[in-house]
C-alpha positions as CSV (number, residue, x, y, z in Angstrom):
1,X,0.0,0.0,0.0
2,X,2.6,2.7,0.4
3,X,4.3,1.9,-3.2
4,X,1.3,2.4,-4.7
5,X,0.3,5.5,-2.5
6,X,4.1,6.9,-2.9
7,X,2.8,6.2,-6.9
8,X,-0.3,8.0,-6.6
9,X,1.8,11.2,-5.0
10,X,4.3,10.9,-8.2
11,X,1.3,11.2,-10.2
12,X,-0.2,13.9,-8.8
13,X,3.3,15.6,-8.8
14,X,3.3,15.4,-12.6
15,X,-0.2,17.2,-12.1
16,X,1.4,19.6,-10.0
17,X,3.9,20.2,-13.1
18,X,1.4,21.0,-15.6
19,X,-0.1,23.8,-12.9
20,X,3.4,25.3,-13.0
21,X,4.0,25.5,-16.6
22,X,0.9,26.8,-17.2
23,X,0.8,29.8,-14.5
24,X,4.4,30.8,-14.2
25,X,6.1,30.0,-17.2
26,X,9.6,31.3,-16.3
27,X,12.6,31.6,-19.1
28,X,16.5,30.3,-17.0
29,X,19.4,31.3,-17.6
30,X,20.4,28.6,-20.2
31,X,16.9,28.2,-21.5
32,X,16.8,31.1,-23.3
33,X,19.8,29.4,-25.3
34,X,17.8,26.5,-25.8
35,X,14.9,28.2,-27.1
36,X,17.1,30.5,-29.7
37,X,18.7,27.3,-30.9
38,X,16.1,25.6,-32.0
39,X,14.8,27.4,-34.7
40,X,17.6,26.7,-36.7
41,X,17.8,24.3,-39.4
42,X,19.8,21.3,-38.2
43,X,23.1,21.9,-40.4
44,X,23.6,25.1,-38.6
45,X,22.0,23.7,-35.4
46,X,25.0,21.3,-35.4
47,X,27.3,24.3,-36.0
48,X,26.6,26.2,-33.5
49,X,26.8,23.4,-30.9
50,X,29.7,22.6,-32.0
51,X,31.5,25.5,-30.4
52,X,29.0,25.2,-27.1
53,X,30.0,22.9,-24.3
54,X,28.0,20.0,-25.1
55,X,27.1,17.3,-27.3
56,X,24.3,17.6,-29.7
57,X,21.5,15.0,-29.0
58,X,19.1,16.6,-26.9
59,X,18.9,19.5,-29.4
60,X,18.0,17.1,-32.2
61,X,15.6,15.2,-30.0
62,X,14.0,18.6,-29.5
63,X,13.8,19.2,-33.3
64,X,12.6,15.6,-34.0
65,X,9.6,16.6,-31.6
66,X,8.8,19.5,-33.5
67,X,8.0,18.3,-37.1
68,X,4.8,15.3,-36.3
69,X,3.6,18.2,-35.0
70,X,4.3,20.7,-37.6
71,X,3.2,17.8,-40.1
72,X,0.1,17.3,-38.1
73,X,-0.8,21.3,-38.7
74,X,-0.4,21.5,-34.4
75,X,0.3,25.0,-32.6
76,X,1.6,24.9,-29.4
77,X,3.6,27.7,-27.4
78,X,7.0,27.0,-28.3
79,X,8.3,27.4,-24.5
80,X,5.3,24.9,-23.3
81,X,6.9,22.2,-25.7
82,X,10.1,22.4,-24.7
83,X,9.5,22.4,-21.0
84,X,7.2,19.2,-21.8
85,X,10.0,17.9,-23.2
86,X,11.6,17.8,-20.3
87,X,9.2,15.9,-18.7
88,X,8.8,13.2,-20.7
89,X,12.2,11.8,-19.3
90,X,10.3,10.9,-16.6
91,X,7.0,9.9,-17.7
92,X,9.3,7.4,-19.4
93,X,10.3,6.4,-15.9
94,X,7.3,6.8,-14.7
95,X,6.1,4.0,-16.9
96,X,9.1,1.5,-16.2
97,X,8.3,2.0,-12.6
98,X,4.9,0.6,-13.4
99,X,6.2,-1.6,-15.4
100,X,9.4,-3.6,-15.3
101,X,10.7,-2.0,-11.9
102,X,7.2,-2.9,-10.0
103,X,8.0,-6.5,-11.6
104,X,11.9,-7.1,-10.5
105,X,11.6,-4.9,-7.1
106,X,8.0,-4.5,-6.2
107,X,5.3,-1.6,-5.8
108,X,7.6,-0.4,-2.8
109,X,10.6,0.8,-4.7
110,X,9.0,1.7,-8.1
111,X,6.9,3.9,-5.6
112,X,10.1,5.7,-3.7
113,X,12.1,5.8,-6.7
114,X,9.1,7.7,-8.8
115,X,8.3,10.0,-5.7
116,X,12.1,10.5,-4.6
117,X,12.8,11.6,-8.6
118,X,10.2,14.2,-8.9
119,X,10.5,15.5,-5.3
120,X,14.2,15.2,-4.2
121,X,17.1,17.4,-4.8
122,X,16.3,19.7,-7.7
123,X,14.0,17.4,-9.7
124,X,10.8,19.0,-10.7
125,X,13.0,21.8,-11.7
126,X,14.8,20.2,-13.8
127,X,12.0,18.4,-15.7
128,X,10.7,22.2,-15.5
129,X,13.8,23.5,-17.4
130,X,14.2,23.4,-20.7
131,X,17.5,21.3,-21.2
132,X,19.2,18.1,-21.0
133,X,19.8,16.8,-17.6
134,X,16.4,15.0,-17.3
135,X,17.4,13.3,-20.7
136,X,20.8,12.3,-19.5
137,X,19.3,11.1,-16.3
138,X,16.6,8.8,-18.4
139,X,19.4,7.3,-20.6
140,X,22.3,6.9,-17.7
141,X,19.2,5.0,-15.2
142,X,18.0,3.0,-18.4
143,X,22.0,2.1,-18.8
144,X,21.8,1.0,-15.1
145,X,18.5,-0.8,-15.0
146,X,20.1,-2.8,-18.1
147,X,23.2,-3.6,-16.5
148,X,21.7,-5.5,-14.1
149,X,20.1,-7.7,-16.9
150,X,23.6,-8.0,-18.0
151,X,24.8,-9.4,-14.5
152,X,21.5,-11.8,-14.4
153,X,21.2,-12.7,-18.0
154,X,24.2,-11.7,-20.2
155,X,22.0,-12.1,-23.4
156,X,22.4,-10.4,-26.1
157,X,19.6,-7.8,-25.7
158,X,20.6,-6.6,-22.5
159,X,24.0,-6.5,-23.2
160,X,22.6,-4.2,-26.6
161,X,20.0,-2.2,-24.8
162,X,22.6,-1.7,-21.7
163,X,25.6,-0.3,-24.9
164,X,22.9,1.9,-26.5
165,X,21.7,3.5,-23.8
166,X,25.6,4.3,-22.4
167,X,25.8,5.9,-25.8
168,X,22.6,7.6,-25.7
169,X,23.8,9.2,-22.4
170,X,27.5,10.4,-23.9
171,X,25.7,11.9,-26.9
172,X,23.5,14.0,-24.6
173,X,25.8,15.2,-21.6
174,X,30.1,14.5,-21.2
175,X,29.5,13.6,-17.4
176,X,27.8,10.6,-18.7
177,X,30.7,9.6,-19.8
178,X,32.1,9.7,-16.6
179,X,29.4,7.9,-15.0
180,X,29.9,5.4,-17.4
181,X,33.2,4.6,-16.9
182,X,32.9,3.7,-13.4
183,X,29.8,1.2,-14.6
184,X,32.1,-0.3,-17.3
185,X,35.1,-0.5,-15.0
186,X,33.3,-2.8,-12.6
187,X,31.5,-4.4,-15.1
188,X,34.5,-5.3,-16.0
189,X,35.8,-6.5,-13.0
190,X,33.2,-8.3,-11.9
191,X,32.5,-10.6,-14.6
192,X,36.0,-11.7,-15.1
193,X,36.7,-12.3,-11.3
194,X,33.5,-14.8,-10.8
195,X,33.7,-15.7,-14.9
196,X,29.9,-15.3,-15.7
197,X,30.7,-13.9,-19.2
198,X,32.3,-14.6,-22.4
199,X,35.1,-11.2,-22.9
200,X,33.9,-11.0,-26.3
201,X,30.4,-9.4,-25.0
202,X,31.9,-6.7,-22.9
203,X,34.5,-5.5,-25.8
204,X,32.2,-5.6,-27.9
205,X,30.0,-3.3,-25.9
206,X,32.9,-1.0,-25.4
207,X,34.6,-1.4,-28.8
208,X,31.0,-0.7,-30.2
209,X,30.9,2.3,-27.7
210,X,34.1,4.1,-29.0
211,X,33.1,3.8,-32.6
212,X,29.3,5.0,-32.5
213,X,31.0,8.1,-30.4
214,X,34.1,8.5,-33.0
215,X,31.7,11.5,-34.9
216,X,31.7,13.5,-31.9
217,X,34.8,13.1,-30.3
218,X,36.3,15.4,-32.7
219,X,34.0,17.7,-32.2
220,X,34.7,17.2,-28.5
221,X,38.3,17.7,-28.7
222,X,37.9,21.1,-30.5
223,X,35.9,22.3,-27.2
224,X,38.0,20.9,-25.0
225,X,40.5,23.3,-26.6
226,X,38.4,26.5,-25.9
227,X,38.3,28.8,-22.8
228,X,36.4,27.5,-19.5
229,X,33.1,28.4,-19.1
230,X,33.4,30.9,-16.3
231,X,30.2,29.6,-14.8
232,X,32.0,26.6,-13.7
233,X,32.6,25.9,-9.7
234,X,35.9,25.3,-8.5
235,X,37.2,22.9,-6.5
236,X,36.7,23.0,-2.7
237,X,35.2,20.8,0.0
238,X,32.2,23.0,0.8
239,X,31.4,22.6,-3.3
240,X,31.7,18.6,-3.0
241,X,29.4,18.9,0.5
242,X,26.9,20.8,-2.0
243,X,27.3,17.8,-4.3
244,X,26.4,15.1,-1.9
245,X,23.7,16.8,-0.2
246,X,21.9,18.1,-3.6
247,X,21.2,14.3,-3.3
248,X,18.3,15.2,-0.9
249,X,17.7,18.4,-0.2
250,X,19.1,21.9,-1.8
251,X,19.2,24.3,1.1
252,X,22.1,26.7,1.7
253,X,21.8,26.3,5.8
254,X,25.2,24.8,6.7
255,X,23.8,22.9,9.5
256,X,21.0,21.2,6.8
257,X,24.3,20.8,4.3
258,X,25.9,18.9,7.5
259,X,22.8,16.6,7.9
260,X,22.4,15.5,4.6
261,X,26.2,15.2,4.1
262,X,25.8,12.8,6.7
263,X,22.5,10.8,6.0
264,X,23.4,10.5,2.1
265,X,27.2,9.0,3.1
266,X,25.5,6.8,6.0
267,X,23.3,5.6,2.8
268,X,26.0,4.8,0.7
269,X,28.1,2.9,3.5
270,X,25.4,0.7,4.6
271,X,25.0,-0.3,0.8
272,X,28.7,-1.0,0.5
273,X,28.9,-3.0,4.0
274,X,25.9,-5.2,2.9
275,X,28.2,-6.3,-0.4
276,X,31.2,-6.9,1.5
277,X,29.0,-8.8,4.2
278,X,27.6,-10.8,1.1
279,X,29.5,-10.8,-2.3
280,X,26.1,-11.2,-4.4
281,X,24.8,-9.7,-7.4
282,X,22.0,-8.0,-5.9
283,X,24.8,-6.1,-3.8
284,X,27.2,-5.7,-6.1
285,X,24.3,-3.4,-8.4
286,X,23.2,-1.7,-5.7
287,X,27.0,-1.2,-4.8
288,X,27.7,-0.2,-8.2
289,X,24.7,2.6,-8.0
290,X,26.7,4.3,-5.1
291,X,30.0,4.0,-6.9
292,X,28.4,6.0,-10.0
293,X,27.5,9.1,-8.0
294,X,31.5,9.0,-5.9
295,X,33.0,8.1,-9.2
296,X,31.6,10.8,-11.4
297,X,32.5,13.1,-8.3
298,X,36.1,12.1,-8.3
299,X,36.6,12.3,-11.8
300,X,34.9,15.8,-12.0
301,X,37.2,17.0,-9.5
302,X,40.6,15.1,-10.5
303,X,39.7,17.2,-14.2
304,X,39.0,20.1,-12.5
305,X,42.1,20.2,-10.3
306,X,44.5,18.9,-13.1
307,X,43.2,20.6,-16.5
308,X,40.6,23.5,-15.6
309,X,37.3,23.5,-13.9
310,X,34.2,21.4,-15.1
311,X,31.9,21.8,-12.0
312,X,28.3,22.4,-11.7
313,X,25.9,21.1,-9.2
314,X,23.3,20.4,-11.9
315,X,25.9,17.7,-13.8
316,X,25.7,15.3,-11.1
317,X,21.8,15.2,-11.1
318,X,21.3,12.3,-13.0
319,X,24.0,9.4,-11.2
320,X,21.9,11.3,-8.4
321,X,18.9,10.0,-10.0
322,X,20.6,6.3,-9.9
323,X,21.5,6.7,-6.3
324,X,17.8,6.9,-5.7
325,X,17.4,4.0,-7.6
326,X,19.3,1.6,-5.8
327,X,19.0,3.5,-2.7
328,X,15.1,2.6,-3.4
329,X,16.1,-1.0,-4.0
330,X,17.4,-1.3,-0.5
331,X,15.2,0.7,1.4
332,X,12.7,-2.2,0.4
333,X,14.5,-5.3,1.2
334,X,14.9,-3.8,4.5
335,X,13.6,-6.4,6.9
336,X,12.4,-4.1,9.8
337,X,9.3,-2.8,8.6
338,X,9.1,0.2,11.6
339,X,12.3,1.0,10.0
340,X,11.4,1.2,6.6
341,X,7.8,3.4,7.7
342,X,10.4,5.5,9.4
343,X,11.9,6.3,6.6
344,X,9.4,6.6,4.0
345,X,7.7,9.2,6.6
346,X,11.2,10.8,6.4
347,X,11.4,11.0,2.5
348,X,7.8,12.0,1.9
349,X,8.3,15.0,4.8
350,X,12.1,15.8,2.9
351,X,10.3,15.6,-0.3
352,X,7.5,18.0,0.4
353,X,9.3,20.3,2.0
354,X,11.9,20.5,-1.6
355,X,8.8,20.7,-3.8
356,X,8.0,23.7,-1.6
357,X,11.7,25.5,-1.8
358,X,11.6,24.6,-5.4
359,X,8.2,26.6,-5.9
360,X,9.5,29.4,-4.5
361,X,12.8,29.5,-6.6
362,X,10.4,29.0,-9.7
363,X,8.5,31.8,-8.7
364,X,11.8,34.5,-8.9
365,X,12.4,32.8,-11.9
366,X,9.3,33.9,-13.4
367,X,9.7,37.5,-11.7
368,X,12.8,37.5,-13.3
369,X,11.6,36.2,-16.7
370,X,9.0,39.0,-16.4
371,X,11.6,41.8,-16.2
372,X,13.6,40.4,-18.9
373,X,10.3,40.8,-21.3
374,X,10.2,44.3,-20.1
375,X,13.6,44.9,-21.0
376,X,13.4,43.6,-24.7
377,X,10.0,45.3,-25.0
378,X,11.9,48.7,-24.1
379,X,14.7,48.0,-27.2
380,X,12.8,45.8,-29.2
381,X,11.8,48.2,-32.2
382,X,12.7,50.4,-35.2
383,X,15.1,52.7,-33.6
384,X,17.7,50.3,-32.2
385,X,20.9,48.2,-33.4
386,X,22.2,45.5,-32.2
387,X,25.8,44.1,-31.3
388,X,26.1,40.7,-29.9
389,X,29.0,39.9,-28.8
390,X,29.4,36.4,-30.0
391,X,27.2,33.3,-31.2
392,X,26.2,32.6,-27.9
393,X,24.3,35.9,-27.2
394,X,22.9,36.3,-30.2
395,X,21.3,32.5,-30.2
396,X,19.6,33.4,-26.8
397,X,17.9,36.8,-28.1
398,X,17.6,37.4,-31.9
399,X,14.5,35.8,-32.0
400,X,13.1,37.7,-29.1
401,X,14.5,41.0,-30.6
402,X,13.0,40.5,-33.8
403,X,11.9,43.9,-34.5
404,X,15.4,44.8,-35.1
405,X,16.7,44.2,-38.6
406,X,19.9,46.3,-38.2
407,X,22.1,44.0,-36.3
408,X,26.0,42.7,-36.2
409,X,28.2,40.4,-34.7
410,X,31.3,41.7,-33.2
411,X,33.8,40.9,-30.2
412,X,34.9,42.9,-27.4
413,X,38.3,42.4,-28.3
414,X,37.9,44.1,-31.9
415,X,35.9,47.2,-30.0
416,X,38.8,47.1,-28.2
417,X,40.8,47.6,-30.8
418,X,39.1,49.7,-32.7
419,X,36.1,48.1,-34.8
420,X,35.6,50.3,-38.5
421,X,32.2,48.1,-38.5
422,X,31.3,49.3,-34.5
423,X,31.9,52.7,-35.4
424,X,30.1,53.3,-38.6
425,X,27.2,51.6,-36.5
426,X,27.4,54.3,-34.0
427,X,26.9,57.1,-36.8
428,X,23.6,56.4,-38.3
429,X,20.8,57.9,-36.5
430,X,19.6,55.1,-34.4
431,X,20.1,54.0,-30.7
432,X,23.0,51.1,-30.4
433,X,22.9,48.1,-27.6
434,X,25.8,45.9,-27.2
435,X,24.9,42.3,-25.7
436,X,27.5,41.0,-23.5
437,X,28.4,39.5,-20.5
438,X,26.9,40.3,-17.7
439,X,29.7,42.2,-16.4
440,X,31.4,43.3,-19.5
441,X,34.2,44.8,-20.0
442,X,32.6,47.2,-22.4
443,X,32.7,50.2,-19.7
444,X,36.5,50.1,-20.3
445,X,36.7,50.9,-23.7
446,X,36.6,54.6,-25.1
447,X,32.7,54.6,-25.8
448,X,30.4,55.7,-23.4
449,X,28.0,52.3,-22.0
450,X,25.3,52.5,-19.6
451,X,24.0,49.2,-18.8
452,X,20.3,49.6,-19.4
453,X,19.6,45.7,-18.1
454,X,20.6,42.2,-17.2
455,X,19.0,39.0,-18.9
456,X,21.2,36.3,-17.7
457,X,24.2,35.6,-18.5
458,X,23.8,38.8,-20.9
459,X,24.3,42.4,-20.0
460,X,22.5,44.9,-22.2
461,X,24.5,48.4,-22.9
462,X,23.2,51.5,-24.6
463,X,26.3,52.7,-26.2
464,X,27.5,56.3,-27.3
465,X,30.7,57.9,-29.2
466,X,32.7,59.6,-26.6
467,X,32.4,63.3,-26.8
């Protein structure tokens, strides 16, 4: 009975979801990237994310959306479908939980793991946000859940379902990768110590791997080259705190940080003492859910410290979304069933109160959205030209500023040194706004610039000739 209540609550969540999109549809930072993007045609699509700082799959998955509905004559807000989109990721789960999970594990887990994943950490944002972690998180759980047909069956199908979906996962986000690598490294270890599989399966899983990724990985190489993102965390032990508690809770009280720290490393401990205790493969999978999230972290942060940084909290959310999974698994083989109320009271109470702190973050995002409109609404016309300084900024806001037909694409390092294009815009008879970042350095140059707005990451400056 409390699977299938913890069900009911995931469902009515998903209601919850639709209320959200509906009355406060907000625009984040990265969003409005999203949305710019996808109205080009996929040739310059995969241009332009060539020189982002991921790979390209969600984007596409996005566009493949888009035309059985264009087919189909069917008009939907454009911002509506690609928050939707983000949903579906877990109405996918949603239905496995029903499904194949309620078969293998019970109504018990498929009910935590559906209620943890749309309540916990920053979940219903996410599938609220227009980008790619919800699909990362569907692929890298579907890899999972098909490992451990690999370690039961080692058939062919789930040793192809369990390679496609590892793919899947590196075409959509590079921390996939990551993630990855720890599966396949025990994987590896595991069914050449006890001998339960022919090599030939696992190389060719990983041969198979390299080679349906060998399109990218130029691709990948080239951005590797470029300039961090400055968004990026760096390295500390309060960041990898923030990590581990996201797990449950996002909060910035210290003491809460402490707590969670705490419960989420007790959780992981207990699953790793049950496998040493009892070297089976039910332990080893659940074990091998733990080692994902821990893994990923130390790889992040080993990158980060020897190359440059590669941190955001957000990354980890989906080998968060496996540590749920397995954590699910053993909350319900737990024998003591006072224990296991205890805890479901704990995650439902936990859960309820993030759904909360998530409303009210989506809530400034859509004051902040709101202001963002006003801004473009106040340059948006006739009189104005346009400088964006770089691909990037003019993705996010072309479309929105498409009253403006006199526009240009220069850097801040040829205004710098003196831009012939820059200054013959500033002579005609019109009012010029350069799109930067959000602290630019556009103040330092000899123009005059009054920032006239922020829509983030971009700062909006009215520029002048100096006197």
């Amino acid at each position: 009975m409390l699977g299938i209540g913890l069900l009911i609550l995931s469902v009515l969540l998903v209601a919850f979801w639709f209320f959200i999109a509906f009355k406060y549809p907000f625009i984040s930072v990265d969003e409005w990237y999203t949305k710019g993007l996808v109205y080009f045609k996929i040739k310059e699509l995969m241009a332009a994310v060539s020189i982002d700082v991921h790979p390209p799959l969600y984007y596409l998955i996005l566009k493949a959306g888009m035309k059985p509905l264009s087919a189909a004559n069917i008009h939907i807000d454009l911002l509506f479908y690609l928050k939707f989109m983000s949903l579906v990721p877990y109405l996918i789960i949603l239905a496995v939980s029903f499904t194949k999970i309620k078969r293998q594990y019970g109504y018990l887990t498929s009910g935590i793991f559906s209620f943890a994943l749309i309540s916990m950490s920053t979940f219903l944002i996410q599938y609220l946000t227009a980008r790619m972690y919800t699909w990362n998180l569907l692929f890298l759980f579907l890899s999972f859940l098909y490992f451990k047909d690999v370690l039961d069956r080692d058939d062919k199908k789930s040793w192809i379902l369990f390679s496609v979906f590892t793919v899947l996962g590196a075409y959509t986000h590079y921390y996939s990768i990551f993630s990855s690598l720890i599966l396949y490294l025990a994987l590896f270890g595991y069914l050449f110590k006890n001998k339960k599989s022919s090599p030939k399966k696992f190389f060719a899983s990983v041969i198979g791997g390299v080679i349906a990724y060998l399109p990218w990985l130029i691709v990948l190489l080239g951005q590797i080259s470029k300039p961090n993102n400055p968004g990026m965390g760096e390295v500390s032990f309060m960041f990898l705190l923030k990590i581990i508690r996201s797990g449950m809770l996002i909060s910035n009280d210290y003491l809460l940080i402490g707590i969670f720290t705490v419960l989420m490393c007790l959780a992981m401990a207990l699953v790793f003492k049950d496998y040493i205790s009892e070297r089976n493969t039910e332990n080893f999978y659940l074990s091998c859910g733990m080692a994902m999230l821990i893994g990923t972290i130390i790889i992040a942060f080993v990158i980060s410290i020897l190359f440059r940084p590669i941190l955001s909290e957000r990354y980890f959310i989906p080998c968060i979304g496996v540590f749920w999974f397995a954590l699910s698994i053993y909350i319900s083989k737990l024998d003591n069933k006072k224990l296991v109320l205890i805890l479901i009271c704990a995650i439902l109470l936990v859960g309820c109160a993030n759904v909360d702190l998530e409303f009210e973050k989506i809530n400034k995002y859509y004051k902040e959205t709101l202001k963002s409109y006003d801004i473009i609404d106040k340059i948006n016309n006739d009189d104005s030209i346009i400088v964006y300084e770089g691909v990037n900024k003019y993705i996010r806001l072309n479309k929105y500023l498409n009253k403006i037909d006199n526009y240009a694409n220069i850097s801040l390092e040829e205004i710098q040194n003196g831009s012939d294009e820059f200054d013959n815009l500033l002579k005609q008879n019109k009012t010029v706004y350069f799109i930067g970042a959000t602290k630019s350095k556009i103040n330092e140059t000899d123009y005059n610039a009054t920032k006239v707005g922020t829509i983030r990451p971009c700062g909006i400056y009215k520029i002048t000739r100096p006197l």
